[in-house]
N, C-alpha and C positions, 0 to 999 in steps of 0.2 A: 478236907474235901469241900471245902467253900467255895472254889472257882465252878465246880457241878451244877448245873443247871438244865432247868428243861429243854433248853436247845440243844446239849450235850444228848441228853435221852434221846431226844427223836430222830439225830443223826443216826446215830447209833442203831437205834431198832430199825432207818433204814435203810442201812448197813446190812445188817442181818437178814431182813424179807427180798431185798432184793440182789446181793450178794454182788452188789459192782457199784464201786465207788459215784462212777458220771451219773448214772441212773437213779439212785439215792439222793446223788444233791440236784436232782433236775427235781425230784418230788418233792422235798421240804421248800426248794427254789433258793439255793445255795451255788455258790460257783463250787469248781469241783475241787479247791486248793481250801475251801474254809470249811468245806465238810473234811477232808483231812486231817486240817488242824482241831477243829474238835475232837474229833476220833484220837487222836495225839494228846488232848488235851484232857479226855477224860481216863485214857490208862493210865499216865501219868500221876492223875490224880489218884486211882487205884491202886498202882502199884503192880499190875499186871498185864499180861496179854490178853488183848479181847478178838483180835481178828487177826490176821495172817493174810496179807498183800500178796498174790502172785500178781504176772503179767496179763490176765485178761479175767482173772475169777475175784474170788475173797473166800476164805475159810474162816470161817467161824471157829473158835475154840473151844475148848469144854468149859472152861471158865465161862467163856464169854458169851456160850449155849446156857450156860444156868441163867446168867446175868440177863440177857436178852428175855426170857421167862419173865423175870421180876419186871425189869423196867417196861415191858408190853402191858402190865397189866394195868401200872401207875401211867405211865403216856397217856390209854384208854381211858383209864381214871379223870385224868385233867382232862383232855378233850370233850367230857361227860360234863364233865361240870364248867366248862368254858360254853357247850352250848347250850346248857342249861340257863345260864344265866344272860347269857345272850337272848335266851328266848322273851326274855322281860325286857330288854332292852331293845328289842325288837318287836315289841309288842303284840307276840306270839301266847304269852299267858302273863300272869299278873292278877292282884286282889286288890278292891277299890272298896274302901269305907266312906260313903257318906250321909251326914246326919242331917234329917230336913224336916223341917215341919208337917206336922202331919196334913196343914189344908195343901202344900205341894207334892208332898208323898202319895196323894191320894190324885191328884189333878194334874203335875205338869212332867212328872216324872215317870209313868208307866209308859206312855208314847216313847218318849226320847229312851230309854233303859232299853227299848225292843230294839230300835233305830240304830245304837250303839252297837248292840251285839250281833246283829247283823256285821257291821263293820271289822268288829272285831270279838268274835267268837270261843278265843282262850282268855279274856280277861271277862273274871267274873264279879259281880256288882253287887255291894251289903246294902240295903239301908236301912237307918237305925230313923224310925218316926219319933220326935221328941220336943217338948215343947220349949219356948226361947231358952230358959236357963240349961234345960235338959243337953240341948246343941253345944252351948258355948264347955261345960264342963266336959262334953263329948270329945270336943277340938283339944280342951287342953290335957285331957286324960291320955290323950291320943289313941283315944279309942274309935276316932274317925280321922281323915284325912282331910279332906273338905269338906264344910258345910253348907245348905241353902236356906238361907233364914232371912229375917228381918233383923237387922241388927244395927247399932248406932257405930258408932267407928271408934278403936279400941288401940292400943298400941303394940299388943304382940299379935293381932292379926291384919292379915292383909285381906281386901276388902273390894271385891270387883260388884259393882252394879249393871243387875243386868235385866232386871225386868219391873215391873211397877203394876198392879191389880190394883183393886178398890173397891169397898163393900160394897155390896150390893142386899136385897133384899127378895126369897127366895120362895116361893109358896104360892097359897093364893090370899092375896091381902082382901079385907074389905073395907077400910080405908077408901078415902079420892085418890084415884087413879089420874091426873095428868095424858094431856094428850101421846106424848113422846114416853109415857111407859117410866116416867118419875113418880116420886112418891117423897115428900119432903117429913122429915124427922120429928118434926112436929105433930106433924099427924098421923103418928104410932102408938099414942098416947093408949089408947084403948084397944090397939092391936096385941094377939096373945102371938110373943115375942119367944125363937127359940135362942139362947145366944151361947157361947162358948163357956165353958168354965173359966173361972178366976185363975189367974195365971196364966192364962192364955195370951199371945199377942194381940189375937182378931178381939177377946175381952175387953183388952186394955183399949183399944184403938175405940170399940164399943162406946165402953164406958166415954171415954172423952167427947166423941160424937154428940152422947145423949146431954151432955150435963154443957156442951156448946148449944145446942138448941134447945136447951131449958124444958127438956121434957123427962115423964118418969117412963122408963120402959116396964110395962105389964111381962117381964122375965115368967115362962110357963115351966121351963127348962134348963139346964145347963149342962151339956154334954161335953167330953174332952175329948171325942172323935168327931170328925165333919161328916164321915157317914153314916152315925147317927144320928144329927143335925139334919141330912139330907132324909131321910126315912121317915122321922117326923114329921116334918113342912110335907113331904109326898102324902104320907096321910092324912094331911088335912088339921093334925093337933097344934099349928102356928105356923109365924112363917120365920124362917132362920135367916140369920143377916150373915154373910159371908164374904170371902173374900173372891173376887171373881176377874181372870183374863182370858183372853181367848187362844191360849197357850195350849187347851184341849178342850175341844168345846163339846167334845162326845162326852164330856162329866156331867156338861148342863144339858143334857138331850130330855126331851118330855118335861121340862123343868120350869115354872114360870120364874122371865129373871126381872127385878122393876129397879130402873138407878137410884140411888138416893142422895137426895138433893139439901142444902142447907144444913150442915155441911156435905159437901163429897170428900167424901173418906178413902185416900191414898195408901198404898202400901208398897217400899221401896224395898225390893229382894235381891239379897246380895249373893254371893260366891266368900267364901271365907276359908283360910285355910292359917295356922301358926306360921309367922314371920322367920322362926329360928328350924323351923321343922321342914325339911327338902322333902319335896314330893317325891313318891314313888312315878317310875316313868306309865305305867298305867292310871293315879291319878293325874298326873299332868294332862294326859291324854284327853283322860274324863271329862275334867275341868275347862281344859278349849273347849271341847267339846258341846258341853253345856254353854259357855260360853254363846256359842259360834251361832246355836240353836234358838235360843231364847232370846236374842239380841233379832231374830228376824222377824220374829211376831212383834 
């Protein structure tokens, strides 16, 4: 029975529901001589009669009345699962893993995550906050699909740049304040300083700051959330150096922001996703997406 195929099936049952040969092949959109020859093609293959030909009708067999039963349920069957899967493909539903830092998890992504699902309201959206190493073994566990992080450029990831922040300094300092709302690094010396925990990117970035302009940072804190970085500086217990674009600036509302100057401290944010690992067509989607977004600020 090898030559049997689902094309043979669907003649067939519509054969049966509508019991005339022209009108059967107008519905799958068959000429009326190839829906024939399937119908030929799968008794053949059977070994049996499944329909009876008159001159203007079609009779159904008792055979071919069981047969018809079975093969309705499997036709439905695939048709179920052809739109099912279509639906992803069509980007009707679909699941999107992505791993990101926790200072954009908290700032660049709750706007656009709303933005998206507006657009597209069957694909739903994980994300995993985690910090640089946490991302990268994320990507290759493939416990996420893409990432957004800081990261240096790798050879089993591909690597889209798409936006650039830079510390800033968050609170209310008492330090000289500069006319343009600067505050140079040197003169933090005796400021009580919130800063990230060790292992952190915004840390490390930190640390080389401090140790470029030859000062000791008075560290009061060291938190591994930025919203409790933020909650401290609000209360007044130091002021948190962070990372800061105007990619959602309802983060920084009620906030005092001061640039920091000598050095200005940059941070390039990429799009990351495995080189050997094909996207699902919902993170593709995602991925433009963010893309598309964050490239306009």
């Amino acid at each position: 029975m090898t030559l049997i195929n689902i094309r043979h099936l669907r003649a067939f049952v519509a054969v049966c529901e509508l019991k005339h040969f022209t009108k059967a092949a107008e519905t799958i959109h068959l000429t009326q001589p190839a829906l024939s020859i399937l119908i030929k093609q799968l008794e053949s293959e059977l070994g049996v009669g499944l329909v009876n030909r008159k001159t203007r009708s079609v009779e159904i067999t008792e055979i071919g009345q069981e047969f018809y039963e079975i093969t309705k349920k499997l036709t439905d069957s695939f048709e179920d699962a052809l739109a099912y899967v279509a639906g992803y493909s069509e980007l009707k539903k679909g699941n999107v893993t992505i791993a990101a830092l926790p200072s954009l998890a908290v700032s660049v992504l709750p706007r656009l995550m709303i933005k998206f699902r507006t657009l597209y309201p069957g694909i739903t959206v994980k994300v995993l906050d985690f910090l640089g190493e946490g991302i990268i073994d994320a990507l290759q566990s493939k416990r996420a699909e893409i990432a957004l992080t800081h990261a240096t450029p790798h050879k089993n990831f591909s690597s889209t740049n798409i936006l650039r922040d830079r510390l800033v300094l968050v609170g209310s300092p008492t330090t000289e304040i500069e006319d343009n709302r600067t505050i140079r690094w040197k003169n933090l010396a005796e400021e009580p300083i919130i800063a990230m925990a060790r292992g952190t990117t915004i840390r490390s970035l930190i640390d080389s700051a401090a140790i470029s302009a030859k000062v000791n940072l008075n560290i009061m804190l060291e938190p591994h959330l930025i919203p409790t970085a933020v909650a401290f500086a609000r209360a007044g217990y130091g002021c948190a150096i962070l990372p800061y674009s105007r990619t959602n600036d309802t983060f920084w509302e009620n906030l005092d922001v001061f640039e920091l100057a000598d050095p200005t401290v940059m941070r390039d944010i990429s799009i990351l996703h495995l080189n050997d690992y094909p996207l699902s067509p919902a993170a593709t989607t995602f991925q433009s997406f963010l893309i598309d977004e964050l490239r306009k600020t």
